[in-house]
N, C-alpha and C positions, 0 to 999 in steps of 0.2 A: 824670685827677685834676682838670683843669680844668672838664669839665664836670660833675663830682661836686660839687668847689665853688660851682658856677652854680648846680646844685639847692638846696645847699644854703641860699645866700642868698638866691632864689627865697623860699624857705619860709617862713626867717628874717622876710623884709619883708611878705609875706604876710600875719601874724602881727602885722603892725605899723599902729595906725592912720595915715592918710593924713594929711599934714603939712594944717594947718588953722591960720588967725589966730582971733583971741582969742573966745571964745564969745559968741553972741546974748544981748543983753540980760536979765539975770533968770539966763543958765546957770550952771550951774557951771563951773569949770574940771578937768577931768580930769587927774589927776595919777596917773602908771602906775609902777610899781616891779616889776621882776623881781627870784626872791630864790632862794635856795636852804636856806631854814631847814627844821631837820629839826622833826618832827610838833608834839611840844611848842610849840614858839616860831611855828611855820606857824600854829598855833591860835591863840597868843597873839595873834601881828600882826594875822589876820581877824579876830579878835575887837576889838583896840582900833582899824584899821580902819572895822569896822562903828561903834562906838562914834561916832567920829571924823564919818561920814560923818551921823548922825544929830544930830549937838548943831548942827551951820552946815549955810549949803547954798550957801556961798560955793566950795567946793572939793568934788570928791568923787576919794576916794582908791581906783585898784585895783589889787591884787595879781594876779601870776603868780607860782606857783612852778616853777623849773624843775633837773632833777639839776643837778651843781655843773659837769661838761664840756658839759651840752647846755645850759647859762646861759652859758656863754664864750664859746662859739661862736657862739651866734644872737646873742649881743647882737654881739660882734664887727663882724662882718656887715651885722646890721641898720644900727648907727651908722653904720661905716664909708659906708653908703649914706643918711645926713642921718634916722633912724628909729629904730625901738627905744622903749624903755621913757625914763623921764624918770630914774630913778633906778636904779642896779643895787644890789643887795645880795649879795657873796658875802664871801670868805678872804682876807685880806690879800697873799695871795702871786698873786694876781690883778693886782695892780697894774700888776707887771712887762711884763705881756704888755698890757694894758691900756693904758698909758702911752705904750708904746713905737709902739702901730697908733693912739696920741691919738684912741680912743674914750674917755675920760674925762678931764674939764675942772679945771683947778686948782681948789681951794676957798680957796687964803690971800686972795685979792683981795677972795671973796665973802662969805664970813662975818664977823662982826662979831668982831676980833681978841680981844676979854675973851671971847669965849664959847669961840673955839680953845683961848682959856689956861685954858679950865678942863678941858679934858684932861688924862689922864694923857701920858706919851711915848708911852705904846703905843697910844693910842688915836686920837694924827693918825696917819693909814698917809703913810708919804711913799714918793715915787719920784722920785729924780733929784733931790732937795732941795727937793721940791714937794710939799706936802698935797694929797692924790691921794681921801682916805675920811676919813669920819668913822666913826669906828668906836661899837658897842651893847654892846660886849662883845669882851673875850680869851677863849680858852680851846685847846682842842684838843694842850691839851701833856698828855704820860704824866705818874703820880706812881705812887710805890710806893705798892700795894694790897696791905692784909693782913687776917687773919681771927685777929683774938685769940682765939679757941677753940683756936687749932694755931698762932700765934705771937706770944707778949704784948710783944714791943716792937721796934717795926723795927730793923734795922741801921743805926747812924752814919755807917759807914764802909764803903767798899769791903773792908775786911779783914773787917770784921764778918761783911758781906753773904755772900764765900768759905765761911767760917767754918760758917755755915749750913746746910752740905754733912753734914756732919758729924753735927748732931742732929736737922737736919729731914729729911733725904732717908733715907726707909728704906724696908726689902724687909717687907712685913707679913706676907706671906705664905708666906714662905721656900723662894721659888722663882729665888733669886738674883739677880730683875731687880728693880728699885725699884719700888713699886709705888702713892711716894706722895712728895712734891717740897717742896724748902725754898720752889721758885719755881721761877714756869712765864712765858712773856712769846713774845710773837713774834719771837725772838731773832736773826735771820736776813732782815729786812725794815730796808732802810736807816734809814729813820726812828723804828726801836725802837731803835737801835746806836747814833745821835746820842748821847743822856744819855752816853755812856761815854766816845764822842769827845770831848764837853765836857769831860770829868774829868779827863781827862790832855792838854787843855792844846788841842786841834784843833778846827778848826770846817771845814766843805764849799767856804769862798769866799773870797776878800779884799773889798777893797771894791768892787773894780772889774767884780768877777763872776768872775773867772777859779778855777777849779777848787784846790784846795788841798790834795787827798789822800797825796798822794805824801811824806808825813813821818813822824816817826817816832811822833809822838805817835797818829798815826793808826794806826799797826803795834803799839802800848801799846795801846791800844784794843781792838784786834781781838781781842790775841794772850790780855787779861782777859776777852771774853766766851769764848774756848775753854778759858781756865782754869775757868772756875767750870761748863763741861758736861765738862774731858777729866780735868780734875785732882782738883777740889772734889766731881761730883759734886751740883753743886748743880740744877741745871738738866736736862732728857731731852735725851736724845738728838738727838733730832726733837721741833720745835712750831712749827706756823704757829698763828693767830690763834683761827681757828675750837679749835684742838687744847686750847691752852692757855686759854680762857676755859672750855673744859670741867672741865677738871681741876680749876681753882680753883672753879670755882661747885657740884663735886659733892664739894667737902672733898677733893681729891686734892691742894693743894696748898697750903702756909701762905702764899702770896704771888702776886701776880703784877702786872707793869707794864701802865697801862691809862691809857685818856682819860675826860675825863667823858661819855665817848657808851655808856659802858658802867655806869659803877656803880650805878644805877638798876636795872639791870638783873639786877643781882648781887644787889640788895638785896631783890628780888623775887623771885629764887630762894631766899632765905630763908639770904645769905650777910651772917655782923655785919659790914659792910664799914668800915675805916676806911681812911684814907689816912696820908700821910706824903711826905714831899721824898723825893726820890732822894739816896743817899748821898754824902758829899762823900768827895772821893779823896784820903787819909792824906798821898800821896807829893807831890802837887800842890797841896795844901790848895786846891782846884776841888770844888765841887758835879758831880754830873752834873748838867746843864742839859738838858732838851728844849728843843724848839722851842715854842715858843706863837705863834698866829697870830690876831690882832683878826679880826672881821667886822664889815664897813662898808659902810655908803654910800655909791657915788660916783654923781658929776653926770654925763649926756650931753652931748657938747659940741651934742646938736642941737638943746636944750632953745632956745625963741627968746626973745627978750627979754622979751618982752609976759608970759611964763608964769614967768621965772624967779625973781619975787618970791614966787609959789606953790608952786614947788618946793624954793626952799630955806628957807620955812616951813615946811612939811611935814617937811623933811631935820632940820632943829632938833626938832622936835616928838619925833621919831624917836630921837632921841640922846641927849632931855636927861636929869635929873636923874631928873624924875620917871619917868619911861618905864623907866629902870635900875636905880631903884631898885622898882619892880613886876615885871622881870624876874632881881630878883636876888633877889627872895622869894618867884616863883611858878616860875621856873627854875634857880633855882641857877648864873645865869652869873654871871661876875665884871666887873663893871661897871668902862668907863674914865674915867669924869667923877671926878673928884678928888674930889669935895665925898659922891661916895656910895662911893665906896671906904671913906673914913675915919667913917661913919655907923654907928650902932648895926646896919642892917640886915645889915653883914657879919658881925655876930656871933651871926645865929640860929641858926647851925648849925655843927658840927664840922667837917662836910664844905666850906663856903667857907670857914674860916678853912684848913684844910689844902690846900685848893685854891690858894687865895690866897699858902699861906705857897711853895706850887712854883714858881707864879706870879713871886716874885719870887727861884725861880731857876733862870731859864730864860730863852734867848736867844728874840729874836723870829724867827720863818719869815722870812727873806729876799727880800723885794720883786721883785730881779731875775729877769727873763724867763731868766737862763740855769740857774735850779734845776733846771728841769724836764729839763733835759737832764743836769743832775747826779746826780737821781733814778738816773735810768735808766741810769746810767754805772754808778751803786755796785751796783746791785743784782746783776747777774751776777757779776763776780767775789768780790762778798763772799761769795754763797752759793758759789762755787767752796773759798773757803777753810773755810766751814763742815762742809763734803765731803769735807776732807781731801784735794782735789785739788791745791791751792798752796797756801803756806805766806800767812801773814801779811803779808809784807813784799809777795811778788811780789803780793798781792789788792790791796793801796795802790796799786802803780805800774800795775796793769791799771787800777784806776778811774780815778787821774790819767791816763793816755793814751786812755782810752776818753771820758772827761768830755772833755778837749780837743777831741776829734776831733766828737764830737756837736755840740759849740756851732760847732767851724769851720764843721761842715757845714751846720746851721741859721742863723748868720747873717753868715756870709762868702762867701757864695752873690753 
């Protein structure tokens, strides 16, 4: 293992220019950002970018993109060893791990406190009570997705949602098996089940990080998505992700739960997409909430003094107003600066007022480094209980004892 890690950070530094004081007279200053935006937004950034590096020749700005695990890692790494990129850009929930190996530098000291304040909450990323990112955008949270040719108005309620079983799930063909779905979703993948956990009342962690599964709200949760596949009939049998964005995008289903990395894509396939919140839960009077997680910028702590006046120009630049509001009308992300959230520009479109209206009801992705080991905790025994191998309850108290035991073993070492 250690010498795998050795390669690894090899590469990482490698990869990294060579620590340097302030550029020869007339240079520019080089300002490096590693990112992991996907294609759309990759183009936008090289594009304004380029823009960028043509109007001054005081600063010149470059991009790397790299996948979102092989951007944690090298950067990791690289800082760790006084190197790396001057700015990273990923997922909020990067923080944790981030924070905690103090490759990335607080911002409340360094930013000018009136421009922090024009954030939204979600768009300072904190970690441990320290503004950690400035964030470009929220997003990455599910919303119900529906196809008004085959269902003209979403469900209210989780009752509703049940209910659904009943007139959209039908055998077309009358070969006894369903052959067409109220709703299809990746039903079975821990962070699709969040929304439901939200609704009856549970959430994955306390404050302090520690694991939270083992309740009853969590076993409500579980026991409503087996009802609406064992009882209602709403749902197939079996659907991972690939399964079910098939079914919706070929009219096999009136619905299905989805991120904005997909509806573009639906809409392309020539499905009327519209959106809507996830249903609020009767019993609870709780929304399902997803997760939504900011993507941000954080600072190197290796960035050196001399350059950090250019870095965090740059980092502004990046964030502000105007940069949010041209990615929220050439991408459709949902911007966190206050002042363009409440601007005409969110209302060009159905789809970000509906995005928007999820947006505000949905918990934020969790900062702390011990997600990741919570992930992995829920995932096997839930799919145990969707198998009909354990019931509801004992799937709860497997994930709390397996979540426990992951984080002992990761950071009680």
């Amino acid at each position: 293992m250690r010498s795998a890690l050795a390669l690894l950070l090899a590469a990482a530094l490698a990869a990294c220019a060579p620590p340097s004081g302030p550029p020869p007279p007339g240079e520019p200053v080089v300002v490096r950002i590693w990112h992991q935006k996907d294609a759309a937004e990759r183009t936008f950034l090289e594009d304004w970018a380029a823009a960028y590096n043509a109007r001054q020749d005081t600063v010149r700005l470059e991009t790397l993109y790299k996948e979102t695990e092989e951007l944690r890692n090298h950067y990791v790494f690289a800082a760790i060893g006084g190197k790396g990129p001057d700015l990273i850009f990923g997922p909020a929930d990067n923080m944790g791990t981030l924070g905690i190996t103090e490759t990335i530098r607080p911002l409340d000291g360094l930013v000018d406190p009136d421009y922090l304040a024009g954030f939204t909450e979600d768009g300072r990323v904190t970690y441990d009570g320290r503004v950690y990112g400035l964030a470009d955008q929220i997003g990455n949270h599910l919303t119900f997705v529906y196809n008004p040719a085959l269902l003209a108005e979403p469900p209210a309620t989780l009752a509703d949602l049940a209910a659904l079983g009943s007139t959209h799930t039908k055998d077309t063909d009358g070969d006894g098996a369903p052959d067409q779905y109220a709703l299809v979703w990746n039903y079975t993948e821990p962070f699709f089940f969040v929304p439901f956990l939200t609704s009856f009342g549970g959430w994955v962690m306390d404050e302090a990080g520690n694991p939270t599964l083992d309740t009853p709200e969590t076993v409500a949760a579980i026991q409503y998505v087996l009802d609406l596949r064992d009882r209602y009939g709403v749902i197939p049998r079996e659907a991972d992700y690939e399964t079910a964005k098939a079914l919706f995008r070929d009219d096999l289903a009136a619905a299905t739960i989805d991120g904005p990395w997909s509806w573009g894509g639906y809409a392309e396939a020539g499905v009327d997409v519209r959106l809507a919140p996830l249903p609020v839960n009767e019993t609870t009077g709780l929304y399902a909430q997803p997760m939504a997680a900011a993507k941000a910028y954080s600072l190197n702590p290796a960035v050196p003094d001399w350059k950090l006046p250019a870095v965090l120009g740059v980092l502004r630049l990046l964030t502000d107003d105007a940069i949010q509001a041209a990615m929220t009308r050439e991408l459709a992300t949902i911007p966190v600066r206050t002042a363009v959230r409440a601007s005409d520009v969110m209302q060009s479109s159905e789809t970000l007022t509906q995005s928007l209206a999820q947006i505000e009801h949905s918990r934020p992705m969790p900062t702390e480094p011990q997600m990741r080991q919570i992930w992995d905790a829920m995932r096997g025994p839930y799919q145990l209980v969707m198998n009909g191998q354990v019931t509801a309850a004992e799937g709860a108290r497997l994930m709390q004892e397996q979540a426990e035991k992951r984080i002992a073993d990761t950071f009680l070492e």
